[in-house]
N, C-alpha and C positions, 0 to 999 in steps of 0.2 A: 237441491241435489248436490251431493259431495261429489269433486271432480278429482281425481286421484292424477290427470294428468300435470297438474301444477308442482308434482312432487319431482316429476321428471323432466323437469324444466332444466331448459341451458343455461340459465342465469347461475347456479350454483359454480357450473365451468367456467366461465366468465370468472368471477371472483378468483378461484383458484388459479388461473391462469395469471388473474393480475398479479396474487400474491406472491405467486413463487417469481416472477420476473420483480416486482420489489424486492424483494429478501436476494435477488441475487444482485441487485442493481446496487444494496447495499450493504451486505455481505461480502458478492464476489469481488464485482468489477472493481471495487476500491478499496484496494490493500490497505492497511494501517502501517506506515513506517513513523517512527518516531522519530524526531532532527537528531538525539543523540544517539542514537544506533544510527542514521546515517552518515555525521560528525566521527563515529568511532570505526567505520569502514573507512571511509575518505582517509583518516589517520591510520590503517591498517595500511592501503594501499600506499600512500606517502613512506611510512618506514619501510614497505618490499621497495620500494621503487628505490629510494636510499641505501638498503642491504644490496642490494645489485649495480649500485654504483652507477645508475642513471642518473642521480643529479647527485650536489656533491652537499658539505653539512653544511654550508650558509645560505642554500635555497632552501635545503630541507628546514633548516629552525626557521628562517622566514615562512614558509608556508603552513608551518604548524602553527606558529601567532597567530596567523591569517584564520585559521579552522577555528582556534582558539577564542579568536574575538569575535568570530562571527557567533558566539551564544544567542 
């Protein structure tokens, strides 16, 4: 005897449920930032910070080697 209620089974939800919490686990939750786009903010922020005369040009070229050699 064919049992049609196997087609309406919860296990299908299940799955889907797992999946979309994977796909966001590794999709959402974990941005991709790349070191040199974070390397090239860090050096954006250091030249405002330099233009506004919070630190003066030999902390600024020190701290730019520092960003610099950290590749």
């Amino acid at each position: 005897m064919f049992h049609i209620h196997h087609f309406f089974d919860v296990h299908w939800i299940w799955g889907g449920v797992i999946s979309t919490v994977l796909q966001l686990a590794i999709f959402g939750a974990i941005p991709y930032r790349s070191r040199r786009n974070f390397q090239e903010n860090l050096l954006n922020i250091l030249t405002k910070r330099f233009v506004r005369d919070e630190i003066d040009l030999e902390e600024f070229e020190e701290r730019k080697q520092t960003l610099k050699g950290s590749n």
